[in-house]
C-alpha positions as CSV (number, residue, x, y, z in Angstrom):
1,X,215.8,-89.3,90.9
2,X,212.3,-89.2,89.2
3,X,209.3,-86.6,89.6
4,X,206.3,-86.3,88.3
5,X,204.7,-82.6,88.5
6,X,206.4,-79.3,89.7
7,X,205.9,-79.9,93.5
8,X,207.8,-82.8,93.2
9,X,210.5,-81.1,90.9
10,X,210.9,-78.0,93.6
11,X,211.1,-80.8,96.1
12,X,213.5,-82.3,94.0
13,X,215.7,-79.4,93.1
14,X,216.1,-78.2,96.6
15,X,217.1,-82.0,97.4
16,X,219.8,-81.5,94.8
17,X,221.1,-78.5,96.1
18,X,221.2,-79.7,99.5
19,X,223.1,-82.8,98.3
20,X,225.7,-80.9,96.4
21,X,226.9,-79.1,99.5
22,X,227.9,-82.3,101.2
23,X,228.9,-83.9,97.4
24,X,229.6,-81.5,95.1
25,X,230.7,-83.7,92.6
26,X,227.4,-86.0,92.5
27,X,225.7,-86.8,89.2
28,X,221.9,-87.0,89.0
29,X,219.8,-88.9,86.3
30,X,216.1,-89.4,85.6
31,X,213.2,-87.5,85.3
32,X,212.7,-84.3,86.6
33,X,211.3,-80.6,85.5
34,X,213.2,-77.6,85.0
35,X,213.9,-77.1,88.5
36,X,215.8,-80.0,89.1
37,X,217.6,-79.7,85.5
38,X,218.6,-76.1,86.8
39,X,220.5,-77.8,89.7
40,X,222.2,-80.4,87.4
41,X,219.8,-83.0,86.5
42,X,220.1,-85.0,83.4
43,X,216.6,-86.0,82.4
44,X,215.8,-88.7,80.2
45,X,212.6,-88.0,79.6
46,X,210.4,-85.2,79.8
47,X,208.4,-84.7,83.5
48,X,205.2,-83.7,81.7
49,X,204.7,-87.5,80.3
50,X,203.8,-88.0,84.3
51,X,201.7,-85.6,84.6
52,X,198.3,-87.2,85.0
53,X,196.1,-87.9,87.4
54,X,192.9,-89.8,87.9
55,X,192.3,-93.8,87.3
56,X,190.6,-92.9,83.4
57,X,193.1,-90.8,82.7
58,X,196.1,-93.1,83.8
59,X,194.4,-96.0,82.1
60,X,194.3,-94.2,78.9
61,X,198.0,-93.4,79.2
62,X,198.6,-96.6,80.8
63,X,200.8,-98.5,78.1
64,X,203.0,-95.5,77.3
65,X,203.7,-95.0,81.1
66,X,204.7,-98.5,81.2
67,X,207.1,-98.8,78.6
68,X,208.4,-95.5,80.2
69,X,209.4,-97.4,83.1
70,X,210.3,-100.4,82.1
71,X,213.1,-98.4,79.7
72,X,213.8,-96.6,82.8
73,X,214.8,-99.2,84.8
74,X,216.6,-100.7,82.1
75,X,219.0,-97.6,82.0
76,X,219.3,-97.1,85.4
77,X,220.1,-100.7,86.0
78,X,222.7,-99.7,83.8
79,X,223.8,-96.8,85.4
80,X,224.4,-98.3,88.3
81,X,223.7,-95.5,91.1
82,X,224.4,-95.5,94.5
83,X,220.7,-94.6,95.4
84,X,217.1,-94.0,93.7
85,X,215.1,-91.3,95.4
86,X,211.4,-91.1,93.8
87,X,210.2,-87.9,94.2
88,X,206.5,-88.3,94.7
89,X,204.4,-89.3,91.7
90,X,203.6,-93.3,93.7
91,X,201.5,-94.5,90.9
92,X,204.7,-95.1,88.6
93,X,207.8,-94.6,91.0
94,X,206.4,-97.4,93.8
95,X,206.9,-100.0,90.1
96,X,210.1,-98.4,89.3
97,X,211.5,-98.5,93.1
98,X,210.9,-102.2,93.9
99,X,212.4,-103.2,90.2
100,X,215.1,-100.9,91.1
101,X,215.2,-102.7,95.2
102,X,215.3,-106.5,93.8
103,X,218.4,-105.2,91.9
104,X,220.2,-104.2,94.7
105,X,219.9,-100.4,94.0
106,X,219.2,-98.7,97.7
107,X,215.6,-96.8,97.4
108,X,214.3,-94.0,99.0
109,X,210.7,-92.7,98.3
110,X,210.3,-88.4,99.1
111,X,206.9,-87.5,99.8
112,X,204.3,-90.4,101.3
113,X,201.4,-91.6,99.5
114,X,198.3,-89.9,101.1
115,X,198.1,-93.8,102.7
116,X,196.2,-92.3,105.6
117,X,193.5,-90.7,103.3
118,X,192.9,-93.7,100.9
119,X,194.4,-96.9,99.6
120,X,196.0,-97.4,102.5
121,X,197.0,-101.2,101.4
122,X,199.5,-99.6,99.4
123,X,201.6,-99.2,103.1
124,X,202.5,-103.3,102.0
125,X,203.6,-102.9,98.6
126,X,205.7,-99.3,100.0
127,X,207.6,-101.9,102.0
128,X,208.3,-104.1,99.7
129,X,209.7,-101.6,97.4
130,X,211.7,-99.1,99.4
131,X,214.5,-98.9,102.0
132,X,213.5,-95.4,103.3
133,X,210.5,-93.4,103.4
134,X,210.8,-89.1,103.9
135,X,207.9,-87.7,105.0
136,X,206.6,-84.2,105.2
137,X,204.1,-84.2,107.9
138,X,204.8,-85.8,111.6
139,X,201.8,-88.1,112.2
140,X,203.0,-89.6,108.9
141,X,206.2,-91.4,110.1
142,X,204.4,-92.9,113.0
143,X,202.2,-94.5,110.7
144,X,205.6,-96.1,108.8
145,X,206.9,-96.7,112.6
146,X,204.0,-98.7,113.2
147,X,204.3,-101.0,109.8
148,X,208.0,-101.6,110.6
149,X,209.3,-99.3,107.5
150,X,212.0,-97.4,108.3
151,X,210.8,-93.5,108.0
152,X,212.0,-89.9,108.7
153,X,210.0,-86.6,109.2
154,X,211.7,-84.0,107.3
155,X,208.9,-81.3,107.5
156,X,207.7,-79.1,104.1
157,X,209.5,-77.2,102.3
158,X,206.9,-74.7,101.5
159,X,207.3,-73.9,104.7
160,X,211.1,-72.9,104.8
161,X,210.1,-71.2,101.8
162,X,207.6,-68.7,102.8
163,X,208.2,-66.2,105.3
164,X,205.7,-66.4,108.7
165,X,205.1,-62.7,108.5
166,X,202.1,-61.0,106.1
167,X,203.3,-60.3,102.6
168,X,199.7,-58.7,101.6
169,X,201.1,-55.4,101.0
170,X,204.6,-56.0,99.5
171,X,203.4,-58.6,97.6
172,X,200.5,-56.4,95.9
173,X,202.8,-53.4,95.6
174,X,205.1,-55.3,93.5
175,X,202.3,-56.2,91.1
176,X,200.8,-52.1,91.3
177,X,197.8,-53.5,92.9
178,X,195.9,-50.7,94.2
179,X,194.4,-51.4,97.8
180,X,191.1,-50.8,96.9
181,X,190.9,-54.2,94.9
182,X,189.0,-57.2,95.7
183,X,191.4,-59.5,94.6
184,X,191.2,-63.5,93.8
185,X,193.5,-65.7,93.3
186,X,192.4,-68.5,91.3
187,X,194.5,-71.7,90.9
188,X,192.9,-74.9,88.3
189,X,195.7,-77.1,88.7
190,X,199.3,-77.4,87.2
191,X,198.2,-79.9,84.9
192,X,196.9,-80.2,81.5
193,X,194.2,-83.0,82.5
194,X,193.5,-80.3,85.8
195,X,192.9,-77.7,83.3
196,X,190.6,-79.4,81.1
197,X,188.3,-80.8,83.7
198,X,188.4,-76.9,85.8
199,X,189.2,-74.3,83.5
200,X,185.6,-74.0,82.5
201,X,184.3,-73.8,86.2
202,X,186.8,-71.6,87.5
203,X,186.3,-68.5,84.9
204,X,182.3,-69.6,84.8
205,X,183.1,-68.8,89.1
206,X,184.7,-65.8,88.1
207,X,182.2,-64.7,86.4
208,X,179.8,-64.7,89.1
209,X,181.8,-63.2,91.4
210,X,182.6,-60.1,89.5
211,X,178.9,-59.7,89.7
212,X,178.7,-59.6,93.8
213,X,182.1,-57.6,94.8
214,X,183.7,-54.5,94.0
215,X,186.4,-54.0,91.8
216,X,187.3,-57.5,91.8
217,X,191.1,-58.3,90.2
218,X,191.1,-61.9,88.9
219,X,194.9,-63.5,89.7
220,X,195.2,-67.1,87.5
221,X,199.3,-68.3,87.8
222,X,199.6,-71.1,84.6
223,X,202.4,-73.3,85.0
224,X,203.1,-74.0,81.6
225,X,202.5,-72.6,77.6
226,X,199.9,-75.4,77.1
227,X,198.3,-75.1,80.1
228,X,197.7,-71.2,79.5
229,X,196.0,-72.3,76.1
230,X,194.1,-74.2,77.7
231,X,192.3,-71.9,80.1
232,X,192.7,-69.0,77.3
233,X,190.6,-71.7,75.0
234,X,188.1,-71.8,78.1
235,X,188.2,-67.7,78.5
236,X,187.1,-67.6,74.7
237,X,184.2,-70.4,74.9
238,X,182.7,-67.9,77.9
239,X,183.1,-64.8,76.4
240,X,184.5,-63.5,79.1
241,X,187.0,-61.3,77.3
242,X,185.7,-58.3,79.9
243,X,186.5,-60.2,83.0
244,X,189.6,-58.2,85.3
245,X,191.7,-60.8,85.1
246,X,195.4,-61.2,84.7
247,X,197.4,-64.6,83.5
248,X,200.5,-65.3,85.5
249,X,202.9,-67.3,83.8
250,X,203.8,-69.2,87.2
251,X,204.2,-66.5,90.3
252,X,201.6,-68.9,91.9
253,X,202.9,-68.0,95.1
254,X,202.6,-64.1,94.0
255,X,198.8,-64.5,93.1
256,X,198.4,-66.2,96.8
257,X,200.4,-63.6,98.4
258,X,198.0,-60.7,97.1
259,X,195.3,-62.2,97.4
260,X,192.1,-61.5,99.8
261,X,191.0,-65.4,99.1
262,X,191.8,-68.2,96.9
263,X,190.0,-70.8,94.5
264,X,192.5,-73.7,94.7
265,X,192.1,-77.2,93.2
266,X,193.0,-79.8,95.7
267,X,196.9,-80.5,96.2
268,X,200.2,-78.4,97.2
269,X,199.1,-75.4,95.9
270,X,196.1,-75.6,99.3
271,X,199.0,-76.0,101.6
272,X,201.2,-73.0,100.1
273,X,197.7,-70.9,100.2
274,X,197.5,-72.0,104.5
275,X,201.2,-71.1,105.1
276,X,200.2,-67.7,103.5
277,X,197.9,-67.4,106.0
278,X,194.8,-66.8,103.1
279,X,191.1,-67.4,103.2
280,X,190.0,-70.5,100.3
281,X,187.8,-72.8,99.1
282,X,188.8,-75.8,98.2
283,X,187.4,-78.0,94.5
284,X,188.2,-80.8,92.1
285,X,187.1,-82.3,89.4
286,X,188.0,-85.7,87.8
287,X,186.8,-88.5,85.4
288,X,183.3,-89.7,86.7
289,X,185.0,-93.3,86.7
290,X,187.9,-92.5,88.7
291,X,185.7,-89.8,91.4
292,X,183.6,-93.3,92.0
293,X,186.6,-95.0,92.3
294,X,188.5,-92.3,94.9
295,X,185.3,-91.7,96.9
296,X,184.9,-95.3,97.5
297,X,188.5,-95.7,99.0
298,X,188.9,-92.8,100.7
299,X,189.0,-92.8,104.6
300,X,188.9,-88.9,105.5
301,X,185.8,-86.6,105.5
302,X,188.4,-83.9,103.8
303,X,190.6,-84.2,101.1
304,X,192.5,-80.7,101.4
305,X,196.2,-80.3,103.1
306,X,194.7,-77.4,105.4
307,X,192.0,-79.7,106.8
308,X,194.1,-83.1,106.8
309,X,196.5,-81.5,109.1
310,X,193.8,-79.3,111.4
311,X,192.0,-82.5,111.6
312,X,189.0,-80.8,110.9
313,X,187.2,-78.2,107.7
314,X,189.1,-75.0,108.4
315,X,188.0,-74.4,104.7
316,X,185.2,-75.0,102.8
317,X,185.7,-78.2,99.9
318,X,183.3,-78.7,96.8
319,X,184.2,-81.7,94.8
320,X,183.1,-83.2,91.8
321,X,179.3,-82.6,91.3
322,X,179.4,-80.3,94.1
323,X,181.7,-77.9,92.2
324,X,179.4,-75.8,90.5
325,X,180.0,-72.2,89.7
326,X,176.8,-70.6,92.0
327,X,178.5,-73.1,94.7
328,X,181.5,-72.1,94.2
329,X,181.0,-68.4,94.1
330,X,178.8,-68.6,96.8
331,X,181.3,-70.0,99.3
332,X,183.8,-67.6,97.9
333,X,181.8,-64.7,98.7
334,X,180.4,-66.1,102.3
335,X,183.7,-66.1,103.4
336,X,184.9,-62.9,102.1
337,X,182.3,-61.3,104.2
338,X,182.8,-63.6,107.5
339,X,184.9,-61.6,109.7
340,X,185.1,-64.3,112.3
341,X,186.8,-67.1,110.0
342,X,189.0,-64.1,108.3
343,X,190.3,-63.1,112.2
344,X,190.9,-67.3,113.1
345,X,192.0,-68.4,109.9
346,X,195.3,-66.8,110.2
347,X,195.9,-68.0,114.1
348,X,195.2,-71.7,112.4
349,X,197.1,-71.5,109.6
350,X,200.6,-70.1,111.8
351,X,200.5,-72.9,113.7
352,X,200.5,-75.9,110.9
353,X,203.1,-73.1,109.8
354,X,205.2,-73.9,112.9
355,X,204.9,-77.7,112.6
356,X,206.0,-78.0,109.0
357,X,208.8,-75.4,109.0
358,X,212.5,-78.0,109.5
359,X,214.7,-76.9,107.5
360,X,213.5,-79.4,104.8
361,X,216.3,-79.9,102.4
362,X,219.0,-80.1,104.7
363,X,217.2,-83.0,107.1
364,X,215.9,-85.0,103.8
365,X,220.1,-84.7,102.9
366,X,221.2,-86.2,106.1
367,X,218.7,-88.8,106.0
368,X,220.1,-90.2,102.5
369,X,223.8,-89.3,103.5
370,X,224.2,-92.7,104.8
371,X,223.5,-94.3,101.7
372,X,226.1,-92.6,100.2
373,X,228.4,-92.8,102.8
374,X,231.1,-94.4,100.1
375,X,231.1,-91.5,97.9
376,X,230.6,-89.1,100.9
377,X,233.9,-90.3,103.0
C-alpha cells in the first residue's frame, strides 16, 4: 500500500483494520503515515516525501520522486505481494501501479483521480495501470462503468466517522469555549508547500476579521511540527502576536466541530467541514505556473468537495488571485451574518451526509477480498 498525505493514510489505516478482521495475519509494506504504521504498516519510506502538490512544485521534486518509485517497485517486485492498493496520491502511484500490473502484481487504486474535474485523459492511462478502481462518491463509478474499468462505490469514510447529529456544544465544551465566542476555524492545508503559499493570507484574513466581530476565537489544527513553524514563522512576519488564536496540533475535526464558520483550503478537509454541517469559504493558492496549468484543464466551475457533489456553489471559493485577505474576510463575514444560507446550509450538507455514509472500510475490504481469496480461504 502507498499514500501520500494524511487523508490517504486515515483512508489507509481504516483499510488495514478492516482487512485484519477477515486476515489477521496479513503483512503490509510501502508507504504510509502514522496512521497506517499504527495498524501494522511497515513503511519504507517516509509519507511526507509525497507530500506535494502543484505542477512547479512536483517538477522541482521531480527526480527524487522518481527514483523513489523506481526503488519502490524494485522492492516490491521483490516482495512479491498478493495485491498493491494505492492509496490516492495519482501523480506517483498511477507510475508505480502499471510497473507493478505488467509484473503480474493485481492493482487496486483507493480514491479516484478528480477525472471528472480535470485531466480527464488520465481515465486511459487508469486503465492501463489498474485491475480495480474504489471510489468514494457514486456518480464516480458510472463514469469507470462507462470506460469499461471495473469500479466499486464504497462511500467516504469521513462520513462513518462523524456523527449526523450537532456537536457545536460538546465539541466547544470540551475545549472551555465560552458561548459567547465568535469562533473560526481556519484550516491552510496539511502540507508544508500549502502552508507556505496560505499561511500568510490566512492570519493577514484573521486579522481583518477580528476587526469586524466580537470576541472572535481563532481555531488553526497543524498537522505536523514543521508545518506549525511554518505558520508560527508567518504569525511573527505579521505581528500578530495579539490575535485570539489557538494552534491545534491536529484536532482538525475539533476546530470544525466548534466552529461558527470555516476558512478551508481546497481538499478533504471541505468535505469533513460539510458533513459537520458548518458555514465556509472555500481558497487556494499555488505556483503561478501550475494555477495556469490547472485552470486551463479543468472542466468544473467549482473546485470544492461541497460544491462538486451539490452540483452547484453551496459555498463561496476564492482561488489564486482572488484570494485576498479583504476578499476573504469579506465573504467570511457576509456569511456569518446571512441567516438564510446559515438555516439551508445545514439541510444541504445532511443530505450529501446520507449519500456518502457506507460503512466505508468494510465495503472497500470486500471489494479486495477476492484478490486475496488464496490467503483468505
Amino acid at each position: 500500500m502507498v499514500a501520500g498525505e494524511a487523508s490517504g493514510d486515515l483512508l489507509g489505516a481504516h483499510l488495514i483494520a478492516a482487512l485484519r478482521t477477515h486476515l489477521p495475519d496479513a503483512r503490509f509494506i510501502g508507504i504510509g503515515g502514522p496512521k497506517m504504521e499504527s495498524q501494522g504498516l511497515s513503511s519504507l519510506y517516509p509519507m511526507e516525501r509525497l507530500a506535494v502538490r502543484g505542477y512547479a512544485e512536483v517538477l522541482r521534486h521531480y527526480p527524487g520522486l522518481l527514483r523513489m518509485r523506481h526503488n519502490l517497485k524494485r522492492a516490491l517486485i521483490e516482495a512479491r505481494p498478493q495485491l498493491f492498493i494505492g492509496v490516492d496520491a495519482p501523480d506517483f502511484n498511477l507510475g508505480l501501479e502499471a510497473g507493478l500490473k505488467r509484473a503480474r502484481v493485481p492493482v487496486v487504486h483507493y480514491v479516484s483521480p478528480s477525472i471528472w474535474a480535470w485531466r480527464g485523459g488520465r481515465i486511459r492511462a487508469i486503465a492501463g495501470a489498474v485491475d480495480h478502481v474504489l471510489t468514494l462518491f457514486p456518480f464516480e463509478a458510472q463514469i469507470y462503468a462507462k470506460a469499461g474499468i471495473a469500479a466499486t462505490y464504497v462511500g467516504h469514510p469521513l462520513a462513518d466517522l462523524i456523527p449526523e447529529q450537532d456537536q457545536t456544544a460538546s465539541t466547544r465544551a470540551q475545549l472551555r469555549i465560552g458561548p459567547e465566542r465568535k469562533v473560526i476555524a481556519l484550516l491552510p492545508g496539511s502540507r508544508q508547500s500549502e502552508l507556505r503559499y496560505m499561511a500568510d493570507t490566512f492570519i493577514a484574513t484573521a486579522k481583518l476579521l477580528a476587526q469586524r466581530i466580537d470576541q472572535p476565537l481563532f481555531l488553526v489544527p497543524l498537522v505536523s511540527r514543521e508545518t506549525r513553524e511554518i505558520f508560527e514563522s508567518a504569525l511573527y512576519r505579521a505581528n500578530a502576536g495579539e490575535l485570539p488564536l489557538t494552534i491545534l496540533f491536529g484536532h482538525a475535526r475539533d476546530a470544525l466541530a466548534a466552529a461558527d464558520i470555516a476558512l478551508v483550503a481546497s481538499g478533504t478537509a471541505t468535505l469533513e467541514a460539510a458533513l459537520l454541517k458548518k458555514p465556509m469559504v472555500i481558497t487556494y493558492k499555488m505556483a503561478e505556473a501550475s494555477w495556469l496549468l490547472m485552470r486551463r484543464m479543468g472542466y468544473l466551475p467549482y473546485i470544492g468537495l461541497p460544491n462538486v457533489l451539490a452540483g452547484e456553489f453551496l459555498v463561496p471559493e476564492l482561488l489564486q488571485h482572488d484570494a485576498t485577505a479583504e476578499n476573504l474576510a469579506q465573504a467570511l463575514h457576509n456569511a456569518l451574518g446571512d441567516s438564510v444560507v446559515r438555516a439551508r446550509l445545514p439541510q444541504r450538507f445532511a443530505a450529501i451526509h446520507r449519500e456518502l455514509k457506507r460503512n466505508t472500510a468494510e465495503q472497500a475490504a470486500r471489494a479486495v477480498l477476492p484478490f486475496l481469496a488464496p490467503a483468505a480461504a
